[in-house]
C-alpha positions in Angstrom: -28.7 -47.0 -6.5 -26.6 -44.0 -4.4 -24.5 -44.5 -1.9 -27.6 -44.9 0.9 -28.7 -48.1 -0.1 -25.0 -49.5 1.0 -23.7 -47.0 3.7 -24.1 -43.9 6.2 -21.0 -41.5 6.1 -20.6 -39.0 8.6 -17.6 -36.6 9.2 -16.0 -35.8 12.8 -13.3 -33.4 13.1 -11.1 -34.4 9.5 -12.1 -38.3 10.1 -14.6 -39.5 7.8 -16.9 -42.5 9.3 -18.2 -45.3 6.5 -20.8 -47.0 8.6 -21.6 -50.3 6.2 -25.1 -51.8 6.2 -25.8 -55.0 6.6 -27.3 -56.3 3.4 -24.1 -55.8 1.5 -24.5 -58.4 -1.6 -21.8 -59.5 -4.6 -25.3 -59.2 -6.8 -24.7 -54.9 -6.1 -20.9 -55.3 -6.5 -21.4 -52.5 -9.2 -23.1 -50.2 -7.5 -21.1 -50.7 -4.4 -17.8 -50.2 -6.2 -19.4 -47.1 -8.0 -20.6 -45.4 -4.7 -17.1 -46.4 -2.6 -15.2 -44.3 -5.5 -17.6 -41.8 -5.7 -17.2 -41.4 -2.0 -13.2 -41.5 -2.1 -12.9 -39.1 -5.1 -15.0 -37.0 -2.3 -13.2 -37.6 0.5 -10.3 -36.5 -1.8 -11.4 -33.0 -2.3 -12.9 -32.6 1.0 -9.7 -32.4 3.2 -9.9 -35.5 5.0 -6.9 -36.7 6.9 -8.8 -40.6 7.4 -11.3 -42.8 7.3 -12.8 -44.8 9.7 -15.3 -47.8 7.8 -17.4 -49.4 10.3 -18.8 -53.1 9.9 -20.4 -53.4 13.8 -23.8 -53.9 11.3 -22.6 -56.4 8.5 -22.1 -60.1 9.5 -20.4 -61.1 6.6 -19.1 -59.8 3.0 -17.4 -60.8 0.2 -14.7 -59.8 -2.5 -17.1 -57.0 -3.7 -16.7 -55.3 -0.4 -13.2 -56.1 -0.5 -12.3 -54.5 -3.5 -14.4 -51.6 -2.5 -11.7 -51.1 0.7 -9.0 -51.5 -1.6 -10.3 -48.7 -3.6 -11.1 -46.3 -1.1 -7.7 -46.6 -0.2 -6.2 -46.0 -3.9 -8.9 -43.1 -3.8 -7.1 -41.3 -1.0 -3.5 -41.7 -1.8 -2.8 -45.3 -1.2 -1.2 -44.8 2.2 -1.4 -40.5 2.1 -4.6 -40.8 4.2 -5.7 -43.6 7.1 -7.9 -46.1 6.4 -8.7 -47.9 9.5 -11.5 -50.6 10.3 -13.8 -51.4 13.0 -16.7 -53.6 14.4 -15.5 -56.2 12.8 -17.2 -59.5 14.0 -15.2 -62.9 13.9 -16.5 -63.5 10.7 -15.5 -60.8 9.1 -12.6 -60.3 11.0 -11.3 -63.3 9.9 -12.4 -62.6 5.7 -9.8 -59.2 6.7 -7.1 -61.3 8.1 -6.7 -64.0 5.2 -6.6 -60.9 2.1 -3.9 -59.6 4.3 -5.5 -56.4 4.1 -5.1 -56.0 8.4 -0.9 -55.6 7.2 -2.9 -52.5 5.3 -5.2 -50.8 7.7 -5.7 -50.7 10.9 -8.4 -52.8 13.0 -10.3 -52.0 16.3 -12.8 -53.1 17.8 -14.9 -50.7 18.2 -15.8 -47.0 17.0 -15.0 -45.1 20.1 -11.2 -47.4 20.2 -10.8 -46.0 16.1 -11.8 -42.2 16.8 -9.5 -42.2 20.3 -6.5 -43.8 18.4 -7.0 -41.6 14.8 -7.8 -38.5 17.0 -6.4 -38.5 20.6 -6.4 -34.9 21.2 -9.6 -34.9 20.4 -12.4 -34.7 23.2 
């Protein structure tokens, strides 16, 4: 499977956009870790000061999509690059608050909140 069956990524100015899909299942976990690397070892090269993933189209996900996060983040430096999150539904919101991992990365609420606080000179 590429990275298509699990995510759209889209890059605006130096901030890279992970839009998640939906059907995000611990049965891929594999896959999924495989294409978040594959992604971050990209991101790496690319010149990309951060990363915005976007859940507004999963309702729920488990440690698969976790660990994939936590990757991505090792990927790109561990702290050298953003990782921020947004769309987050209570849900999923909440999975994010008891791993701690909102200590880690950022949250918003929405996409346009994210790309006005990672890029506010931006128009």
């Amino acid at each position: 499977m590429d990275q298509q069956t699990f995510f759209d990524d889209e890059t605006l100015q130096n901030i890279a956009v992970v839009s998640l899909k939906s059907h995000l299942s611990n049965y891929q976990g594999d896959e999924f870790l495989s294409a978040i690397k594959a992604l971050g070892e990209e991101y790496e090269r690319s010149g990309i000061t951060a990363v915005l993933v976007d859940f507004s189209r999963v309702k729920y996900f488990g440690s698969s999509v976790l660990e994939g996060l936590r990757l991505l983040w090792k990927e790109l430096g561990a702290g050298e690059r953003q990782v921020s999150l947004c769309g987050l539904n209570d849900v999923c919101h909440q999975i994010i608050h008891l791993s701690h991992f909102d200590h880690v990365w950022s949250v918003y609420p929405d996409r346009q909140s994210a790309l006005s606080a990672l890029a506010p000179d931006q128009p």
